[in-house]
VOBA-1610 file (N, C-alpha, C; in pm, whole numbers, padded with zeros to 5 digits, always signed):
BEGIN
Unk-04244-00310+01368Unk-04106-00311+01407Unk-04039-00186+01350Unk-03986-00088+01432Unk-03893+00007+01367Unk-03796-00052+01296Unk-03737+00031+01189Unk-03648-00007+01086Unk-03495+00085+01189Unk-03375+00000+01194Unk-03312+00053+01252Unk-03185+00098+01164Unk-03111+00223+01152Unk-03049+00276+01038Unk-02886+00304+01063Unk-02799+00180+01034Unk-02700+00215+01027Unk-02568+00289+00967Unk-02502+00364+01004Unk-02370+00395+00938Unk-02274+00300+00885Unk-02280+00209+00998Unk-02120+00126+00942Unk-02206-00009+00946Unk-02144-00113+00824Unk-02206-00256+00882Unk-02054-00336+00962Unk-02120-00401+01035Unk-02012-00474+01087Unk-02013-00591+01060Unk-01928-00656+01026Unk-01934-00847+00993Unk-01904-00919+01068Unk-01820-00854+01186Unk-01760-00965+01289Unk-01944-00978+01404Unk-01986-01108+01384Unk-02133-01111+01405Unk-02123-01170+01553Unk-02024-01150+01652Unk-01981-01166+01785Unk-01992-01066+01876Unk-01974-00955+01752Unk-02002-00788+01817Unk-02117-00743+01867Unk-02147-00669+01987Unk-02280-00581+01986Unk-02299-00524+01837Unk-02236-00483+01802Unk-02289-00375+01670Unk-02363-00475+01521Unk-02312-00590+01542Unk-02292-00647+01416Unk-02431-00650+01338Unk-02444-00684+01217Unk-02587-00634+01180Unk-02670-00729+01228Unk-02796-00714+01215Unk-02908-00818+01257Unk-03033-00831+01172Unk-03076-00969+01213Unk-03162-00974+01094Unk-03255-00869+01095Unk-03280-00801+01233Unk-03380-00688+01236Unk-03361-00577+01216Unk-03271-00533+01153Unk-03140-00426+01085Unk-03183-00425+00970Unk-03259-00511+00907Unk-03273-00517+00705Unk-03432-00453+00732Unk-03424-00375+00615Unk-03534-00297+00636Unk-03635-00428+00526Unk-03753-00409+00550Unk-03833-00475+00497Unk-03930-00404+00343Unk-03879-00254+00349Unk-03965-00170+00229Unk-03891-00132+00111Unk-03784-00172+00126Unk-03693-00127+00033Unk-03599-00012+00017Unk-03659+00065+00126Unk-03564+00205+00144Unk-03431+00169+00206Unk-03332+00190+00253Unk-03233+00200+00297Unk-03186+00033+00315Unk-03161-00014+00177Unk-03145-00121+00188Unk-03018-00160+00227Unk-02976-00288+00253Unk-02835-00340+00267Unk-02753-00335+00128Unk-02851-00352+00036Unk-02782-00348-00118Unk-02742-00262-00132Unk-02819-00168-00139Unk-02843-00011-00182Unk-02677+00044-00071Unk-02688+00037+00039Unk-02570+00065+00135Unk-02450+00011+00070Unk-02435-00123+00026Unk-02292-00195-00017Unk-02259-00136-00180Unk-02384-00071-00245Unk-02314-00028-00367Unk-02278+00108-00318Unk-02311+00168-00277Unk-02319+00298-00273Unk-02160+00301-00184Unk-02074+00199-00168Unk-01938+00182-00110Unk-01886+00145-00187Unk-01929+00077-00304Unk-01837+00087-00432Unk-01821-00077-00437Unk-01731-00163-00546Unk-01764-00276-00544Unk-01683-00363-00411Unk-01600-00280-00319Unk-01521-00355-00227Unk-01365-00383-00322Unk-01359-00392-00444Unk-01261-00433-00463Unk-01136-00348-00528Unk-00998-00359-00517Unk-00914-00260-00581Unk-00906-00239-00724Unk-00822-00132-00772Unk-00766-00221-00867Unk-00639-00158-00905Unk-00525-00190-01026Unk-00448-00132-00993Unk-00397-00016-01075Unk-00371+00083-01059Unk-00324+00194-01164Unk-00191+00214-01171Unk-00083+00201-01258Unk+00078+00217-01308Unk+00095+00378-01298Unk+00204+00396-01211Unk+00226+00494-01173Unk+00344+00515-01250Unk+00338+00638-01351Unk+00438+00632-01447Unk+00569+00761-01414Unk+00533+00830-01352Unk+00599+00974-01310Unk+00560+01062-01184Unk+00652+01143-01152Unk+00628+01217-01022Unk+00615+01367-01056Unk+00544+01485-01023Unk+00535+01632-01043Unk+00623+01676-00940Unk+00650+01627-00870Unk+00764+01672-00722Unk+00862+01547-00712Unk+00930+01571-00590Unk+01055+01504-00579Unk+00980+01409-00459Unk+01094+01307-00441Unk+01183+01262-00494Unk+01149+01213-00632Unk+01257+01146-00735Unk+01187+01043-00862Unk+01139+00930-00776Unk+01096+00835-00847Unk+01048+00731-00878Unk+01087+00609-00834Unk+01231+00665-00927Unk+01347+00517-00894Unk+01479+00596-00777Unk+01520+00537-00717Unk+01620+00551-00649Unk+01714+00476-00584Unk+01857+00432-00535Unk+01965+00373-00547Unk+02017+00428-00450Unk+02018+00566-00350Unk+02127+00585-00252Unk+02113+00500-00141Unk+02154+00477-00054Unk+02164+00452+00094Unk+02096+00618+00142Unk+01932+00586+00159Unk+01859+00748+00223Unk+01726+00725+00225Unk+01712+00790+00303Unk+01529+00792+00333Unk+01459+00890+00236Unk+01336+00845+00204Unk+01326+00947+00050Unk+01169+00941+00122Unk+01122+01084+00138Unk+00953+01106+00161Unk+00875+01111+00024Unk+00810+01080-00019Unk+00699+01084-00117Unk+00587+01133-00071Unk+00511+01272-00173Unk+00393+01295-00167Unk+00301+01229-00242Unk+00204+01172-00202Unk+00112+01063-00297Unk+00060+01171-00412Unk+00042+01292-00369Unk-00073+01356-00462Unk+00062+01405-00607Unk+00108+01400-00623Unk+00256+01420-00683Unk+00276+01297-00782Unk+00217+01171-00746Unk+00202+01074-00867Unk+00158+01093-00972Unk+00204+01040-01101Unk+00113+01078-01206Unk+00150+00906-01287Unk+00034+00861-01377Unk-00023+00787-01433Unk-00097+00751-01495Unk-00155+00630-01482Unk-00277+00570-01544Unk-00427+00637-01541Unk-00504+00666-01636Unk-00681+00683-01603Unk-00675+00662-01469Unk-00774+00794-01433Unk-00885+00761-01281Unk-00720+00729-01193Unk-00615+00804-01204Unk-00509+00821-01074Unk-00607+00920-00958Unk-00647+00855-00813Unk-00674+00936-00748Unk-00628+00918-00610Unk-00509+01005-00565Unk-00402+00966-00437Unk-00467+01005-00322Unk-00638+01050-00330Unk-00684+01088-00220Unk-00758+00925-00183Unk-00755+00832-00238Unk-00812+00697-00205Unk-00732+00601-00208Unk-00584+00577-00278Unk-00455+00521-00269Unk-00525+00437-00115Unk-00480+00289-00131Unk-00457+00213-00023Unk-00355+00089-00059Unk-00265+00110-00108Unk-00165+00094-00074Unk-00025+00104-00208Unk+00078+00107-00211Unk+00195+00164-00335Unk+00233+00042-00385Unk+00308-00010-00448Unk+00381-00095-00519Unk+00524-00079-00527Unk+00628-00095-00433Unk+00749-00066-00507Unk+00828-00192-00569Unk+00845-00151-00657Unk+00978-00242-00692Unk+01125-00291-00653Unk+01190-00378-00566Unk+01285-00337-00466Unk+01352-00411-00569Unk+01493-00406-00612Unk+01641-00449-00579Unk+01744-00430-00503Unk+01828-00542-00428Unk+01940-00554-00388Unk+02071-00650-00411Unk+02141-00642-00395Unk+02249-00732-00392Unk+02349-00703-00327Unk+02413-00838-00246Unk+02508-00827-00119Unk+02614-00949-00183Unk+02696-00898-00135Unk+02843-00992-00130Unk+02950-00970-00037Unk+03005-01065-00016Unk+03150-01077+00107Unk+03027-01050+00233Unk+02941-01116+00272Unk+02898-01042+00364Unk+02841-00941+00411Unk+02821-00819+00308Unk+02760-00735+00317Unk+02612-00779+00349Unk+02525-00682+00350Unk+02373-00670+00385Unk+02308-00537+00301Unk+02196-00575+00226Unk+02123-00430+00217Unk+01930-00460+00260Unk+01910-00363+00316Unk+01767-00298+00387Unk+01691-00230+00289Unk+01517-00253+00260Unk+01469-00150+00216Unk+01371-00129+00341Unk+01298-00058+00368Unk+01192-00033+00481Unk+01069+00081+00372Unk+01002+00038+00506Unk+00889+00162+00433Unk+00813+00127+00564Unk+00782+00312+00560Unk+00692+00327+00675Unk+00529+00307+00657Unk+00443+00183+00745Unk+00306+00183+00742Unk+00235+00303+00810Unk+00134+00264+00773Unk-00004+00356+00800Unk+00000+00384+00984Unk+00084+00300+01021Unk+00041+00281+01206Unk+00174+00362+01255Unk+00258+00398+01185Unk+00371+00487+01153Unk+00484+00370+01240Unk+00524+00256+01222Unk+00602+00183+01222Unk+00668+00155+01079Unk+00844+00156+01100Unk+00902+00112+01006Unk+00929-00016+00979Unk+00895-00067+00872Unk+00894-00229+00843Unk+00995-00252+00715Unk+01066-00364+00767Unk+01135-00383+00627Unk+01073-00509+00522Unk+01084-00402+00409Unk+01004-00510+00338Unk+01077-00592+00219Unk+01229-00535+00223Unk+01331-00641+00146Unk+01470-00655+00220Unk+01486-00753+00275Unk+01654-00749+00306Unk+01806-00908+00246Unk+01841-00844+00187Unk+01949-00952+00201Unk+02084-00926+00239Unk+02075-01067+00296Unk+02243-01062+00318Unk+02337-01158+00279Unk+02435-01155+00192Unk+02518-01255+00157Unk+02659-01305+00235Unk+02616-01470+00227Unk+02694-01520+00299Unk+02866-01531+00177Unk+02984-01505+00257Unk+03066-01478+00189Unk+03141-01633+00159Unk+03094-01664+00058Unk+03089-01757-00021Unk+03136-01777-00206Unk+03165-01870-00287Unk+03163-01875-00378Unk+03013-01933-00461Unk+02969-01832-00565Unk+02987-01651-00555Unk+02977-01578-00463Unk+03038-01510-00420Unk+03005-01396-00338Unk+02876-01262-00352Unk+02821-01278-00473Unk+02692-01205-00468Unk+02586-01258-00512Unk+02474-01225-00451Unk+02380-01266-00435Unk+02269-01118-00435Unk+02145-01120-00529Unk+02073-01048-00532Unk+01932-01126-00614Unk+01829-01001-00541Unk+01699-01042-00501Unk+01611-00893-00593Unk+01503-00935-00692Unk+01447-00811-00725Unk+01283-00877-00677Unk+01197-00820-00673Unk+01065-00847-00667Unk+01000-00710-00616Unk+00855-00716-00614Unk+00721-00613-00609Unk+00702-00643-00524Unk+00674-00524-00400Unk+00629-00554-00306Unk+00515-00442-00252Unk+00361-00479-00202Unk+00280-00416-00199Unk+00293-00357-00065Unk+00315-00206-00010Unk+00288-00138+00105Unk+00169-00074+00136Unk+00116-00111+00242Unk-00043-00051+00275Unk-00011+00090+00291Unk-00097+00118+00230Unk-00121+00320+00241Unk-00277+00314+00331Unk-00295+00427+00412Unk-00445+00454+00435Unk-00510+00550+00305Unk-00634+00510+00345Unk-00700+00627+00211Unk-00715+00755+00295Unk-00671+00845+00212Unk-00638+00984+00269Unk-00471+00980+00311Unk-00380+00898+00286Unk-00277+00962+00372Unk-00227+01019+00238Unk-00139+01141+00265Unk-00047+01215+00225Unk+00047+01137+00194Unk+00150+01151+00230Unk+00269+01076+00233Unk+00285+00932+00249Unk+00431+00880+00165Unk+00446+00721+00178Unk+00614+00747+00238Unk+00679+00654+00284Unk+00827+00732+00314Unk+00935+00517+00286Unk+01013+00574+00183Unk+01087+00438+00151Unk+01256+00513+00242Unk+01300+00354+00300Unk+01453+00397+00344Unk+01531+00265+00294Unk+01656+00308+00227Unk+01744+00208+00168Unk+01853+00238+00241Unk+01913+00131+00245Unk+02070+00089+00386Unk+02099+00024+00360Unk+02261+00034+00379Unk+02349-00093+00371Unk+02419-00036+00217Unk+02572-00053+00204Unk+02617-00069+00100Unk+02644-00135-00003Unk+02623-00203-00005Unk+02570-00293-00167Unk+02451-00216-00244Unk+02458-00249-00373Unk+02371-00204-00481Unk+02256-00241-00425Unk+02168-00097-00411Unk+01992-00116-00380Unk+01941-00003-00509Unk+01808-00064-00516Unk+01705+00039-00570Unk+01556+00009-00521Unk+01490+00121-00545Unk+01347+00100-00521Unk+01258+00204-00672Unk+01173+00148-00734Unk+01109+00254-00838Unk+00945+00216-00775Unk+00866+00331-00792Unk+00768+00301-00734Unk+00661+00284-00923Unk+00606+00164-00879Unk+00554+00130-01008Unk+00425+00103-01015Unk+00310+00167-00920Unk+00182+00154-00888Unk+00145+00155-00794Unk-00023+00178-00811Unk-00099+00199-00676Unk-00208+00134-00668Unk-00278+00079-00577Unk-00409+00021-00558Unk-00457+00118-00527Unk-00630+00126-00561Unk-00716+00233-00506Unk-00842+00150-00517Unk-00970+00194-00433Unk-01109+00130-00519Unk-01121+00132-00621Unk-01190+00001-00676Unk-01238+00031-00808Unk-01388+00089-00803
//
């Protein structure tokens, strides 16, 4: 039986491509093992992103779209923004009388998604605010990440880590 030698494995096992039992080599050379380490363990992990070498900072508060260069992070051991898959920001907002505030961030598929919004109903109290971490997918290799804050009420975003392979 020829040994047949793939590039990519596929898991969805519905596919033409997907591997087969006649895909595993039987001598030990070009093993399936040997292939899955040599991709590393599959899993992330995360590195604290403590400072920026370029603009924008880190943390920010206007109502504005702020571009970030990934390679411009600086941090933790083993920071490497050429494998980044995905950022961490930290969002706050708070709305009252009705107001509303937006954070967005643009994905990898170059759609803008919002990934914090509130709006307060004008009520007693009248403000209402929301902080939490929120993970944005990066591709490995992209350049740039791009955060947009809206709405007048108090916003911020600080970017406070990155996933990459471990």
């Amino acid at each position: 039986m020829a040994k047949v030698l793939r590039t990519q494995i596929d898991l969805d096992f519905s596919a033409a491509a997907a591997l087969r039992a006649e895909d595993i080599p039987y001598d030990g050379s070009n093993s399936i093992k040997d292939k899955l380490d040599a991709l590393g363990s599959g899993g992330t992990e995360y590195i604290a992103v403590t400072g920026t070498s370029g603009t924008p900072a880190l943390l920010q508060g206007l109502a504005a779209t702020f571009t970030y260069t990934l390679s411009d992070f600086t941090g933790g051991a083993g920071l490497n923004s050429s494998v980044f898959n995905a950022v961490y920001v930290e969002c706050f907002v708070t709305a009252g009388s009705g107001a509303g505030a937006t954070i967005s961030a643009t994905f990898p598929d170059s759609s803008v998604r919002t990934i914090l919004h509130l709006k307060s109903n004008s009520g007693v109290p009248p403000i209402d605010e929301i902080r939490q971490i929120i993970r944005v997918p990066v591709n490995i290799g992209q350049t740039t990440f791009v955060l947009t804050l809206a709405g007048t009420p108090a916003k911020s975003t600080t970017i406070v880590g990155v996933d990459q392979p471990a």
